[in-house]
C-alpha positions as CSV (number, residue, x, y, z in Angstrom):
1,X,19.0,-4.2,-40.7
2,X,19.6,-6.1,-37.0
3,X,17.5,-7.7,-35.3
4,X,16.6,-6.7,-32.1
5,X,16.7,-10.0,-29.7
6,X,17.9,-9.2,-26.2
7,X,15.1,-8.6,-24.1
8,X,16.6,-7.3,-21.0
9,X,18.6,-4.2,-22.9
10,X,14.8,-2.6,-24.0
11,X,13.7,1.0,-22.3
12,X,10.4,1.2,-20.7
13,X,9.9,3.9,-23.8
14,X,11.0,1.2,-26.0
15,X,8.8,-1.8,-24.1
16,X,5.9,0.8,-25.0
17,X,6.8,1.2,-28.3
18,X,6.8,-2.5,-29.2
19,X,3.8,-2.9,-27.4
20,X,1.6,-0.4,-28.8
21,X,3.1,-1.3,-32.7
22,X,1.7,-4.9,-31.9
23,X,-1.7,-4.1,-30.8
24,X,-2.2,-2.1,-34.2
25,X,-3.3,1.0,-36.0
26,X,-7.0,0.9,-34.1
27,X,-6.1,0.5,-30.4
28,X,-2.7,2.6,-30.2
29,X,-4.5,5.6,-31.5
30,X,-6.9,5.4,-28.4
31,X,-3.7,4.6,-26.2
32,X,-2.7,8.4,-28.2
33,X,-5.5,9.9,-27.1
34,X,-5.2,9.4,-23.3
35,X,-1.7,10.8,-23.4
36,X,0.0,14.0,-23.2
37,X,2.4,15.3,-26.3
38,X,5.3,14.8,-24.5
39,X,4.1,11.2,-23.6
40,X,2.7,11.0,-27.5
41,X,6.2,12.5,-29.0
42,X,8.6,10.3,-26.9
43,X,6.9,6.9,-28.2
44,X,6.4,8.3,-31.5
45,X,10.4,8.9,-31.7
46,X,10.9,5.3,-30.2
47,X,8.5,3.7,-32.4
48,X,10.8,5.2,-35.6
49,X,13.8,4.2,-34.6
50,X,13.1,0.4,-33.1
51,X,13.9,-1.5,-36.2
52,X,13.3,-4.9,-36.3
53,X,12.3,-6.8,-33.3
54,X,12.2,-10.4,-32.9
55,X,9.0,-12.4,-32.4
56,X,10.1,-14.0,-29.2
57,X,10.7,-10.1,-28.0
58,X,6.9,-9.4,-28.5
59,X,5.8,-12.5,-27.0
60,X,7.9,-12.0,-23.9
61,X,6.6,-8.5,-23.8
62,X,3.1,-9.7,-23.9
63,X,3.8,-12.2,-21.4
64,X,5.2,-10.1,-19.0
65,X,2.5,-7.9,-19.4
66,X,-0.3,-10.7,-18.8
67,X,1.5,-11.6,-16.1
68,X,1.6,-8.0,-14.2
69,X,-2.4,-7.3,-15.1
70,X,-3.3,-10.9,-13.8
71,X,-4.3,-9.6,-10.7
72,X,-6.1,-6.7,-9.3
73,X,-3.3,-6.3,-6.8
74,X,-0.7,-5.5,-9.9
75,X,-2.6,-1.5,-9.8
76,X,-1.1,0.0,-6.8
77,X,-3.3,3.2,-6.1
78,X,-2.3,5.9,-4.0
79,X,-4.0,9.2,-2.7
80,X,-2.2,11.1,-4.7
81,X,-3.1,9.3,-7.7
82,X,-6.8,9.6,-6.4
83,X,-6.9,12.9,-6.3
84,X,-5.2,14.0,-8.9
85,X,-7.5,11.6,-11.0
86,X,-10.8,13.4,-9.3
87,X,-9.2,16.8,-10.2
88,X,-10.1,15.6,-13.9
89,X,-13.2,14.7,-13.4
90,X,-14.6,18.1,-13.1
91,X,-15.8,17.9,-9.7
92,X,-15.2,21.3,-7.2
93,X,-12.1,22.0,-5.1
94,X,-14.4,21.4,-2.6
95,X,-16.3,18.0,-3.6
96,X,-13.0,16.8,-3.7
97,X,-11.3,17.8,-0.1
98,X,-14.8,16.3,0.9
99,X,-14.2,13.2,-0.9
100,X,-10.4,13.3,0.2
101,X,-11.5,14.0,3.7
102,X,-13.4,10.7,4.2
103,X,-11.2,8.5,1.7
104,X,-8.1,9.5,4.5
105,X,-10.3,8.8,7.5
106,X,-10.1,5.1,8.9
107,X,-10.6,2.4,6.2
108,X,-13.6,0.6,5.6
109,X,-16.5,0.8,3.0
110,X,-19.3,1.7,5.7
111,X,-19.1,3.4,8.4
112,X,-19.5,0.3,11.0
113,X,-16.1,-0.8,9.3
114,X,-14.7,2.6,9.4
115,X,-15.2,2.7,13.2
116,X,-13.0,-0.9,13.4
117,X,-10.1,0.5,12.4
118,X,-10.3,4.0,14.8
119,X,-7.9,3.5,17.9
120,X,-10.0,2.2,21.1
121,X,-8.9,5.6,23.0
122,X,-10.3,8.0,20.3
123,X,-13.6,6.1,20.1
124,X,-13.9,5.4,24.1
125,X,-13.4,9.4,24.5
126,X,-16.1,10.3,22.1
127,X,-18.8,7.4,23.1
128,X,-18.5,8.3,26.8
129,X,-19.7,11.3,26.2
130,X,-22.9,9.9,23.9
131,X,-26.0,8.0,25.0
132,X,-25.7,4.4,26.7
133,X,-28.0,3.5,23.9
134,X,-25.8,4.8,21.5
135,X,-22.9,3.5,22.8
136,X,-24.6,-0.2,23.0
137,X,-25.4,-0.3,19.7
138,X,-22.4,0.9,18.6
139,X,-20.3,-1.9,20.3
140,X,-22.9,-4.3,18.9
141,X,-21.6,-3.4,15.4
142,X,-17.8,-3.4,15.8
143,X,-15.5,-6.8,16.6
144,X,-16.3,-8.4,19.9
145,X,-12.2,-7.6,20.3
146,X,-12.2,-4.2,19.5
147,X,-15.7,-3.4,21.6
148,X,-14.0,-5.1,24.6
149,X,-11.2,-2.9,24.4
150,X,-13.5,0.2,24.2
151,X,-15.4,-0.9,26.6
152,X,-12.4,-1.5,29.3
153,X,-11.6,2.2,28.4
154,X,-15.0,3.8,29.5
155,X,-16.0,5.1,33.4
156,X,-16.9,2.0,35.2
157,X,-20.6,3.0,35.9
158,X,-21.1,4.4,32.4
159,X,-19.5,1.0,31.2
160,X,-21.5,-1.1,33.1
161,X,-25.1,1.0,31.8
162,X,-23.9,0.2,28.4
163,X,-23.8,-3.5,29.7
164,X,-27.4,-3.6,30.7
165,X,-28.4,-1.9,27.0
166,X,-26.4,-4.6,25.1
167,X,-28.5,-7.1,27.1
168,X,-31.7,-6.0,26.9
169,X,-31.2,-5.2,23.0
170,X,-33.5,-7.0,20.6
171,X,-33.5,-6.3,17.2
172,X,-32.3,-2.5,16.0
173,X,-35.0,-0.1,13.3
174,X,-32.9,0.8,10.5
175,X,-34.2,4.5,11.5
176,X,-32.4,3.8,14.2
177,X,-29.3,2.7,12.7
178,X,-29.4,5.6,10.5
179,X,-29.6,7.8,13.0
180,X,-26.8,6.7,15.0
181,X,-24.5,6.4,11.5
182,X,-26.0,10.2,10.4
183,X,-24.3,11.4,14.3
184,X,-21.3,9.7,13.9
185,X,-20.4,11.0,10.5
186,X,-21.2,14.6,11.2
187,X,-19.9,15.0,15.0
188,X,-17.0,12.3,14.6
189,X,-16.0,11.2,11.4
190,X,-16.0,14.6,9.8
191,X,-13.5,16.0,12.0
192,X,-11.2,12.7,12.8
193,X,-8.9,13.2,10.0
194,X,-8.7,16.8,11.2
195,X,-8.0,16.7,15.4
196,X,-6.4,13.3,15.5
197,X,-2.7,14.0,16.1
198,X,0.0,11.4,14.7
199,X,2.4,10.0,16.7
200,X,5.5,11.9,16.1
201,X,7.4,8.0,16.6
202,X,5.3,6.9,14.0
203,X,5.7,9.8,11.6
204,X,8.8,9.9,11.6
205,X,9.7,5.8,11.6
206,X,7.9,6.8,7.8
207,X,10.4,9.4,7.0
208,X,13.3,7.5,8.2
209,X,12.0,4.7,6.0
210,X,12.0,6.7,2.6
211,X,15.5,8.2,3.2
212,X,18.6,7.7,2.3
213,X,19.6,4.5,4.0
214,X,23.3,6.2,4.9
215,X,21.6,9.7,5.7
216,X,18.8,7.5,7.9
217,X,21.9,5.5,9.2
218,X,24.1,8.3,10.9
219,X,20.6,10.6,11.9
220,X,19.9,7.4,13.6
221,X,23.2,6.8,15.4
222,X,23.2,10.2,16.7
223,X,19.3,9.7,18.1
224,X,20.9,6.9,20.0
225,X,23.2,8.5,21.5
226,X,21.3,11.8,22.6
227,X,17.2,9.6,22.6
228,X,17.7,6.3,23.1
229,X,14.5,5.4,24.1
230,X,12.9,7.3,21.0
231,X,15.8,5.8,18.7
232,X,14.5,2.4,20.1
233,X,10.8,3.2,19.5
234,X,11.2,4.7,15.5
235,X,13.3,1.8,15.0
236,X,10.5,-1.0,16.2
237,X,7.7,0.9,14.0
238,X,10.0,1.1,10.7
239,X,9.4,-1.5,8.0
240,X,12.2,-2.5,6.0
241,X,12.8,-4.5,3.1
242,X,14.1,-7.2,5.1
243,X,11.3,-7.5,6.9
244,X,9.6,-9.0,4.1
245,X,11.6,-12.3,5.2
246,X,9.1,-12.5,7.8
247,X,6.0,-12.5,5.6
248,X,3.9,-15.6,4.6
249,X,4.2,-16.9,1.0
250,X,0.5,-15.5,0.2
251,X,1.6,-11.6,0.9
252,X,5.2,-12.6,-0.8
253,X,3.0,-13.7,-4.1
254,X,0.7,-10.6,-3.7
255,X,4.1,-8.6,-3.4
256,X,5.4,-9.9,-6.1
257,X,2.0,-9.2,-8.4
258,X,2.3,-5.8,-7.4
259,X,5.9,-4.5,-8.1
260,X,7.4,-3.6,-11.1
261,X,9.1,-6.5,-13.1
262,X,12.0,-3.9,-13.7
263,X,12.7,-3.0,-10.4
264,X,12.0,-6.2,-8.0
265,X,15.7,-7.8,-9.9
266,X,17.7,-4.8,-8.6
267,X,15.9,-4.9,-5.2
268,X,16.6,-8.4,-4.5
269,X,20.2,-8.0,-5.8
270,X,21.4,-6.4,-2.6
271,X,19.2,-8.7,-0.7
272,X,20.1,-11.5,1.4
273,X,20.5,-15.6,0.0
274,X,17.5,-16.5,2.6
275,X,15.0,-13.3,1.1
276,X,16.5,-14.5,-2.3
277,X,15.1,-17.6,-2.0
278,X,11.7,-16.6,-0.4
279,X,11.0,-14.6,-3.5
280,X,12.5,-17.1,-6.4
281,X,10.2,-19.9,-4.3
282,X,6.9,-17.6,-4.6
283,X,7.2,-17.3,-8.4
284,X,6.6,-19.8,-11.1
285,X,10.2,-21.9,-12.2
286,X,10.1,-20.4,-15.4
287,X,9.5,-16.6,-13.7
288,X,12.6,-17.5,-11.2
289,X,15.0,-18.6,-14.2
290,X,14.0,-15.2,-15.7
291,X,14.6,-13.3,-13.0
292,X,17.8,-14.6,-12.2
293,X,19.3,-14.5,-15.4
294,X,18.1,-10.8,-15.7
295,X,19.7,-10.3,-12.2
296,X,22.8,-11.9,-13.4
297,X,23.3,-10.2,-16.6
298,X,23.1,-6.5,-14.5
299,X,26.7,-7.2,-13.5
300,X,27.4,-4.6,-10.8
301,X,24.5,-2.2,-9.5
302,X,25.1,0.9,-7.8
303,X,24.2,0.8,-4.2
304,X,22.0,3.8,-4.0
305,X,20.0,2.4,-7.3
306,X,19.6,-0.9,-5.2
307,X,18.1,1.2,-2.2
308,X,15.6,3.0,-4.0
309,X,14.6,-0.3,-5.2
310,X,13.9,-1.7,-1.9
311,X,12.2,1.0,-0.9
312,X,9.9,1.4,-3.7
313,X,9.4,-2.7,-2.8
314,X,8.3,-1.7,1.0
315,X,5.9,1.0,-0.6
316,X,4.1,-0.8,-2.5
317,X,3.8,-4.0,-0.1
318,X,2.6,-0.6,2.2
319,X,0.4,0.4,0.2
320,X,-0.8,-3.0,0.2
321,X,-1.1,-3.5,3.9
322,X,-3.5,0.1,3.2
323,X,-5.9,-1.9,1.2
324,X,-6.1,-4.9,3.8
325,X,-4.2,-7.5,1.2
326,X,-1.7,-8.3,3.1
327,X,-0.2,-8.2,7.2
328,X,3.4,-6.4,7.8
329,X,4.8,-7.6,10.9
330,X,6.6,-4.3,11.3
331,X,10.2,-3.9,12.8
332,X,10.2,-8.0,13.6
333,X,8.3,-7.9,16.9
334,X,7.9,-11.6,17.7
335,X,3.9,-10.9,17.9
336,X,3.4,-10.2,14.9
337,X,5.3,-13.2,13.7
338,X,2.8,-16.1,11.9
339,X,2.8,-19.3,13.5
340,X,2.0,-22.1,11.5
């Protein structure tokens, strides 16, 4: 019987397979038991038909595998994922859209964070309407950036009350605190996710981004000639794939963590010599030689299979961006650019 010893012609199913077989009879049956049958059936079919396979095979596999779990940033969550995950749980429909509701509200674990990341309009509009008090103590929590901006957005006189508060405020009662954080979540938070309206720019800059590039091309082209100005505005909020060019090496390492060891080679196939380099510089010299003989032994790749590689790269370094890991300087505005 052959032995199997080319690494880069294995399946994912077949990657599974080996793995699984090597971690024994104990710890694939309670791999089994967290799958479906059709997952259970197509690895039980690969597993009896693999053959032999080669030592250095299995330790590749294992390596590659260390490699992609070495990191907390190598599990890209999504909302979807969430959700679906809490459907499973047992919880009610409406736990859930409860929990839902609040996990797509602003970021942040408490709700002083949470308030960072609303936009200065939305949150001058509601505290102008609230207490002075209120509105002093708020601005005590936030960034001294972000209150300033607030602040600038709020009626002069009211503004300047708020002042005074802020300067005759000593220490703040917890009762207090939780007072103010109790008013915020029911009259502001709870609803945020709800009334606040997307930019329309912005929303679609994200569908342009996960189309087809030559589809997103000529809808583009036409914009230009009918919108300019709104051609000119999706295009400066769309993130591409060479963007990433413009990213430090510590968010081109998290990046690279993240993605999928299959799909980063056919990504940076179609990519330029100078992105090239960024990535094969970010990665160990033994990961780069891998990399590039994997990329070099693909021989010609479809174009559309190297585009929904690079945008699957630009979701997850995204998704990323979601979590606070990493900065995108987005359609290469020069103020966004690191300076070091």
């Amino acid at each position: 019987m052959r032995m199997r010893e080319d690494y880069r012609s294995l399946t994912g199913v077949e990657k599974a397979a080996i793995f699984m077989l090597a971690l024994g009879e104990e710890h694939t049956a309670k791999l089994f038991q967290n799958m479906d049958e059709t997952e259970i059936l197509e690895i039980s079919q690969t597993m009896s038909t693999l053959g032999k396979v080669s030592s250095s095979i299995v330790e590749r596999l294992f390596i590659d595998f260390a490699e992609q779990m070495s990191s907390s940033s190598s599990l890209v969550g999504t909302f979807d994922s969430t959700e679906r995950l809490l459907a499973k749980s047992g919880l009610s429909k409406e736990k859930i859209g409860s929990i839902m509701e609040e996990i797509r509200g602003p970021a942040g674990r408490t709700m002083w964070e949470k308030l960072g990341n609303v936009n200065e309009e939305v949150l001058a509009n509601f505290l102008q309407k609230e207490y002075p008090q209120t509105v002093a103590v708020v601005l005590s929590k936030i960034s001294t950036e972000h209150a300033a901006r607030v602040l600038a957005l709020i009626p002069e006189g009211f503004a300047l009350e708020v002042v005074h508060r802020m300067l005759r405020m000593e220490s703040i009662q917890k009762e207090v605190l939780d007072d103010i954080e109790k008013t915020l979540r029911i009259e502001f938070m709870a609803n945020l996710a709800k009334t606040t309206r997307r930019d329309s720019h912005e929303l679609m800059a994200e569908i342009f981004n996960s189309m087809d590039r030559g589809i997103e091309s000529r809808i583009m082209g036409s914009l230009e000639q009918t919108a300019p100005d709104a051609a000119e505005k999706i295009r400066s909020l769309m993130f591409t794939f060479e963007d990433l060019g413009g990213l430090d090496p510590t968010s081109i390492q998290t990046i690279i963590r993240a993605a999928d060891k299959e799909k980063l080679p056919t990504a940076l196939k179609g990519a330029t010599d100078s992105l090239k380099d960024l990535f094969f510089s970010n990665m160990s010299e033994r990961a780069a030689k891998i990399m590039k003989e994997d990329m070099g032994a693909m021989g010609p790749v479809r174009l559309k299979d190297v585009e929904e590689a690079q945008q699957y790269i630009v979701t997850v370094a995204k998704d990323l961006e979601s979590r606070g890991e990493i900065v995108l300087a987005k359609g290469g505005k020069a103020e966004d650019a690191m300076i070091y």
